[in-house]
C-alpha positions as CSV (number, residue, x, y, z in Angstrom):
1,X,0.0,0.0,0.0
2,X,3.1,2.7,1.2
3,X,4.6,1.8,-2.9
4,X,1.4,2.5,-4.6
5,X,1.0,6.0,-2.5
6,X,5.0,7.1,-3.3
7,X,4.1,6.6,-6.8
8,X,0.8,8.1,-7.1
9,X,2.4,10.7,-5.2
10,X,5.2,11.1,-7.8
11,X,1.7,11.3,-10.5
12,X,0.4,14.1,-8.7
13,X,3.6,16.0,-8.9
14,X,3.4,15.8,-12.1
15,X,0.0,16.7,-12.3
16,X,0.4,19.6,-9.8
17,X,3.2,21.0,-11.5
18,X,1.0,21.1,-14.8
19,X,-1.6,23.3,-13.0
20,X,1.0,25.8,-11.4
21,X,2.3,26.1,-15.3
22,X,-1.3,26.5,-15.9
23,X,-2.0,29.2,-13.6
24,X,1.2,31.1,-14.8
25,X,0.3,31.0,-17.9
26,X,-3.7,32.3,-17.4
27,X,-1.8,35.2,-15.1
28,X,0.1,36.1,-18.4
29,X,-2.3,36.1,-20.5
30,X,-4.4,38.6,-18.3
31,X,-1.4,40.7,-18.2
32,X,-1.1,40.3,-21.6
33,X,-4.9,41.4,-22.2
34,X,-4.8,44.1,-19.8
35,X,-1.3,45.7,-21.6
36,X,0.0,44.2,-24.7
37,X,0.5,40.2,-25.4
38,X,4.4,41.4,-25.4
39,X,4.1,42.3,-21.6
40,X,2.0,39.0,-20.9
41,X,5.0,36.9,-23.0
42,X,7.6,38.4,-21.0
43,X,6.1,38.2,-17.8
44,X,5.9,34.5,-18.6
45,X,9.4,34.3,-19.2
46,X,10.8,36.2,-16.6
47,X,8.5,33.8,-14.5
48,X,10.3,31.0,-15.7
49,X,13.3,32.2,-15.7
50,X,12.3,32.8,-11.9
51,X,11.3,29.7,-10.6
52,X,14.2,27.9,-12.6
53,X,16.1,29.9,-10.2
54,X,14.8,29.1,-7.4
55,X,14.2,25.7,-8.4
56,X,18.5,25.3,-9.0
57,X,19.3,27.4,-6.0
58,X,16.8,26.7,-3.7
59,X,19.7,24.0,-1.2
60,X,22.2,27.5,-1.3
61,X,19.3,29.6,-0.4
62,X,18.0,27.9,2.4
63,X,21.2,26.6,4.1
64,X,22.2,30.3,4.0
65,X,19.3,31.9,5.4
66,X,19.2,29.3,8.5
67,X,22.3,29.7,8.7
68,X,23.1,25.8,8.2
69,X,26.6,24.1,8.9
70,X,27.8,20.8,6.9
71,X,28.5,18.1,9.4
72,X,30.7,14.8,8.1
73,X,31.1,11.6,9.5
74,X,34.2,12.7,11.4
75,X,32.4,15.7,13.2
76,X,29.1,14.3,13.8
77,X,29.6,10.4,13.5
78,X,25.8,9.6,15.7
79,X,23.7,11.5,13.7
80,X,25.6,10.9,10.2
81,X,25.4,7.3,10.9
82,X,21.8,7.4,11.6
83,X,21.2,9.3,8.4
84,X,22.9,6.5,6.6
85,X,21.6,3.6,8.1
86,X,18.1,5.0,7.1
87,X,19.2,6.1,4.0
88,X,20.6,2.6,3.4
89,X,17.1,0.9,4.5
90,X,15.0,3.1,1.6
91,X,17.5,2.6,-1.2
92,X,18.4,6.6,-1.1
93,X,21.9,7.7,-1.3
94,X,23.2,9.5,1.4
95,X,22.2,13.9,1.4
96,X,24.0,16.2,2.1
97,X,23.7,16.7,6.0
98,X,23.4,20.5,7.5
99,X,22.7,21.6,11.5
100,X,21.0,25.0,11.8
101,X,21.4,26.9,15.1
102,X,18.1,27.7,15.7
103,X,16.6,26.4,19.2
104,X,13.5,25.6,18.0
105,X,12.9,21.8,17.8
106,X,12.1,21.2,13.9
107,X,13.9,20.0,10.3
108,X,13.4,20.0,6.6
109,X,14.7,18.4,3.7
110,X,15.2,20.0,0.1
111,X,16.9,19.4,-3.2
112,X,15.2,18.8,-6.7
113,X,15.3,14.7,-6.5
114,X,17.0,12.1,-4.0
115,X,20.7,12.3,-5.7
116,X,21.1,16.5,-5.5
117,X,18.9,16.7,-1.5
118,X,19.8,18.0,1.9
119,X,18.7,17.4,5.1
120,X,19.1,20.4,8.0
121,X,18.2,19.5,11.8
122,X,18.1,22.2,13.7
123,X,20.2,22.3,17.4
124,X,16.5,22.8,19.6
125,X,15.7,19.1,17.9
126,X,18.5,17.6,19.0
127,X,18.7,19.1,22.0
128,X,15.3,18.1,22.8
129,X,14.9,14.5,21.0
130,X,17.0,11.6,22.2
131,X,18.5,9.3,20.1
132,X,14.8,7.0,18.7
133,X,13.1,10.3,18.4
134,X,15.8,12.3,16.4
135,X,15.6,8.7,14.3
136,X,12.0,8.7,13.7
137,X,12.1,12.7,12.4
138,X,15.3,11.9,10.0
139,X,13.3,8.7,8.4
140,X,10.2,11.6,7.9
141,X,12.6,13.9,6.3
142,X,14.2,11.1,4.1
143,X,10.8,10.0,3.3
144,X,10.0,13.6,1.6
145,X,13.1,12.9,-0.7
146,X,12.0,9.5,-1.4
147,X,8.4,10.7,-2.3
148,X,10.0,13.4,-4.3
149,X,8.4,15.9,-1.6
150,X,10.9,18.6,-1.7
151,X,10.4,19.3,-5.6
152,X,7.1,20.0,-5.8
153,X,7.5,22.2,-2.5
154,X,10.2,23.9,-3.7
155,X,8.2,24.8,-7.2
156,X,5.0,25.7,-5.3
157,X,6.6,27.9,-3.0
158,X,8.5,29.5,-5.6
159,X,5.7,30.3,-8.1
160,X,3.6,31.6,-5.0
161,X,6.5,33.9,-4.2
162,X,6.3,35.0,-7.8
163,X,2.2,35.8,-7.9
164,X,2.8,37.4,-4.2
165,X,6.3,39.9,-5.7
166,X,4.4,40.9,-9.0
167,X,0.8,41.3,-6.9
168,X,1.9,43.5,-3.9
169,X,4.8,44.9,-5.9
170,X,2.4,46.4,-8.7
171,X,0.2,47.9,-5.5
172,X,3.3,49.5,-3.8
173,X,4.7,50.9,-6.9
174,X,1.2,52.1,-8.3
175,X,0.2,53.6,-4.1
176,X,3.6,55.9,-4.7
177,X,3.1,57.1,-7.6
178,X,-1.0,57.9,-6.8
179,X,0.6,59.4,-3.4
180,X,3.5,61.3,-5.6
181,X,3.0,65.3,-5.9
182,X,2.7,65.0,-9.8
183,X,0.4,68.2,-10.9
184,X,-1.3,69.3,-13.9
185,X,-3.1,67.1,-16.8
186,X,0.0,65.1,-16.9
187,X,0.0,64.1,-13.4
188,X,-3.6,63.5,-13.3
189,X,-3.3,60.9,-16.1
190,X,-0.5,59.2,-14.3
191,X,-2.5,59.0,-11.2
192,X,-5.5,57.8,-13.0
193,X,-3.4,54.6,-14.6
194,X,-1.7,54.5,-10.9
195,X,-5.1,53.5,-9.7
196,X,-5.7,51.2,-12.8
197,X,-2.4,49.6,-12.5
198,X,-3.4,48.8,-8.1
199,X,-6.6,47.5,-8.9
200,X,-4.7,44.8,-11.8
201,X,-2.2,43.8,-8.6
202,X,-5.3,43.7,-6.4
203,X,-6.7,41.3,-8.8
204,X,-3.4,39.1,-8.8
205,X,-3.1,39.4,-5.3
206,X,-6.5,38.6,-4.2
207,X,-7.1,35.9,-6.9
208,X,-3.6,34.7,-7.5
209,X,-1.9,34.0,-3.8
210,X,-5.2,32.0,-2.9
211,X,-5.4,29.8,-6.0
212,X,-1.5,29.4,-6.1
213,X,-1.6,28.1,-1.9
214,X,-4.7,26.2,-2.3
215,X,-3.3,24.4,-5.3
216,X,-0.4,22.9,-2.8
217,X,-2.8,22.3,-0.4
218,X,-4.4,19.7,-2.6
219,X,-1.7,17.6,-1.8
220,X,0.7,19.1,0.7
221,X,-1.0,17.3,3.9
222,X,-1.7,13.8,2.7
223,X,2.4,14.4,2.2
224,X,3.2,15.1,5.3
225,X,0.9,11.8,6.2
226,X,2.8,9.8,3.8
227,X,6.0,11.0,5.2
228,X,5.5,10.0,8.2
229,X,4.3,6.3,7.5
230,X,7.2,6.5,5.5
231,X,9.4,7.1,8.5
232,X,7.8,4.2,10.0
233,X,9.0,1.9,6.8
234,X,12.3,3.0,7.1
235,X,12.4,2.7,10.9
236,X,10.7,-0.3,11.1
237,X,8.7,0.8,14.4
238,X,6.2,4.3,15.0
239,X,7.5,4.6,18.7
240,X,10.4,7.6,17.9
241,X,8.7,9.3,15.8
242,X,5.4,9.3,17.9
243,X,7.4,10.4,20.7
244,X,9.0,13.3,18.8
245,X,5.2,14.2,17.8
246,X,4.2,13.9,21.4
247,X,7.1,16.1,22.8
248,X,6.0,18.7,20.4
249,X,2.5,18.6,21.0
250,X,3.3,19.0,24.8
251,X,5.1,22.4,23.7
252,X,2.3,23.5,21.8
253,X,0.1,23.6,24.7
254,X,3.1,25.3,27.0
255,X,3.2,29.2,27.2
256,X,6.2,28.7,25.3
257,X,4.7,27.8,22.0
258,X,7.6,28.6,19.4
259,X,7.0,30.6,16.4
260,X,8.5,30.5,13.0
261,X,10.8,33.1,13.0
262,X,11.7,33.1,9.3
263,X,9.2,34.3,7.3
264,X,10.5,32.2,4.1
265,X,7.3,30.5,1.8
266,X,9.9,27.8,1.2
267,X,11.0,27.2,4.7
268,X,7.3,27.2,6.0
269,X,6.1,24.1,3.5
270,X,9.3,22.4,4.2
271,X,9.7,22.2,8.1
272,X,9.3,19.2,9.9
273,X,6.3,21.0,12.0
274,X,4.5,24.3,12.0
275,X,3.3,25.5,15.3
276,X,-0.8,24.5,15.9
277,X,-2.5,27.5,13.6
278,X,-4.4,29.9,16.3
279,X,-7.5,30.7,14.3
280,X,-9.5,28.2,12.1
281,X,-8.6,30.4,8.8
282,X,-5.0,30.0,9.4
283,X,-6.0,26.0,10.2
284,X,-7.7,26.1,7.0
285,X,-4.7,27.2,5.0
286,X,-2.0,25.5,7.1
287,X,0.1,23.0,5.3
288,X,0.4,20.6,8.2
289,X,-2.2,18.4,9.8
290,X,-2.6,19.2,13.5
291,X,0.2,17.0,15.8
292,X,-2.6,14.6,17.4
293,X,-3.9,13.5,14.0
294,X,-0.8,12.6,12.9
295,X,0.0,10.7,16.3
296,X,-3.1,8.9,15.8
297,X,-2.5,7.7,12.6
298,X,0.7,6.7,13.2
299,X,-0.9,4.8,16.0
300,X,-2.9,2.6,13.6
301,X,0.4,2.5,11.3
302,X,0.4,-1.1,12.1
303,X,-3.0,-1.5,10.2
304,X,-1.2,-0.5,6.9
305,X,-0.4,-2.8,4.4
């Protein structure tokens, strides 16, 4: 049954990947409509030009923002070898392995397929996890690289960055020039297409950022599902990574709830956990299933075939 979910899942990537070319393309042709089809064409390669960007550089990116270090098997021999025994149980060859030093317990994985992927713990997990637990989390992570996870993520959060950059960026750009002191017929004109021009980035913004998140939501928690059954194949037992779960849920209901301090789309889909959303809109839109669901289904892991 966990075979013919990876590979459906690699299908959907597919198919997901179709629909964000899909919606990049319908937000160029509007552009195109609204100015000339030459805007709309260059827009849509700009776009691309974009997201293969971020796509390539996405490992550099995040390793420099988190501020990641490269461990080896000389300088950190217990949790290399526990990448690699993991890594040697699923087939997958070994990533490259980063420690970020941020205190909040959490991980990601990233890299366009299993062969060019990284995998960053952070120093709160392993200062909170012991050994089984820290296990449990590296077989989730190494389960998004199996699944082919990171890619999609990577390309979702990259094309939503683009919708959000040319949406608010057309409103900032268009409020200063309608707040500018331009005078005369002249000036009135170029306030008049100022307001034009933030009603068109309204329209991306409003329209846009929503279709582009929901889009990754289609698939993004039945991932993060999949991942962690996948943890359990590589593992071979749910107890470490149930116990990971459960520490984190007990720290969710503490005072000291962490927040995510970077504010990086890419980061956000990729982390091992988000903390619990405090509204039911931000539930609604949160690309992680809530702590307790995912400890119950790990629960009835053994029910899997």
């Amino acid at each position: 049954m966990l075979y013919k979910q990876i590979e459906q899942n690699k299908r959907n990537t597919w198919i997901i990947l179709g629909l964000y070319t899909a919606l990049l393309l319908v937000l160029s042709i509007f552009l195109g409509m609204i100015f000339t089809r030459y805007v709309g064409i260059g827009f849509f390669i700009i776009g691309l030009i974009y997201i293969a960007h971020v796509y390539f550089d996405a490992t550099q990116h995040l390793m420099k923002v988190t501020n990641a270090v490269e461990i080896t098997k000389e300088s950190e021999p217990e949790i290399y070898e526990l990448v690699e025994e993991l890594c040697l149980a699923g087939g997958l060859p070994v990533p490259k392995i980063y420690i970020t030093p941020d205190l909040d317990p959490n991980a990601f994985a990233t890299g366009r397929d299993p062969e060019h992927a990284s995998l960053a713990l952070t120093q709160g997990l392993l200062s909170m996890m012991n050994k089984k637990e820290v296990q449990g989390v590296i077989g989730h992570e190494l389960s998004h690289i199996r699944n082919y996870d990171t890619r999609i993520t990577v390309l979702a959060s990259a094309l939503t960055s683009l919708i959000t950059i040319t949406g608010i960026g057309i409103v900032l750009f268009s409020w200063g020039v309608l707040t500018s002191e331009s005078k005369g017929w002249l000036g009135l004109i170029i306030k008049f297409f100022a307001m034009f021009l933030i009603i068109v980035g309204g329209i991306i913004s409003i329209i846009g950022i929503p279709l582009a998140k929901l889009l990754f939501l289609l698939v993004s928690r039945q991932r993060e599902y999949l991942a962690d059954i996948g943890s359990v194949d590589l593992t071979r037992e749910p107890s470490g990574l149930i116990s990971a779960l459960s520490k984190l849920e007990k720290k969710e209901e503490s005072e000291s709830t962490p927040e995510i301090s970077s504010q990086d789309l890419a980061l956000e889909h990729l982390y091992f956990n988000l903390p619990h959303p405090g509204n039911w809109i931000d539930r609604l839109f949160s690309d992680h299933p809530p702590l307790d669901k995912r400890i119950e289904r790990l629960k009835n892991s053994d029910k899997i075939e």
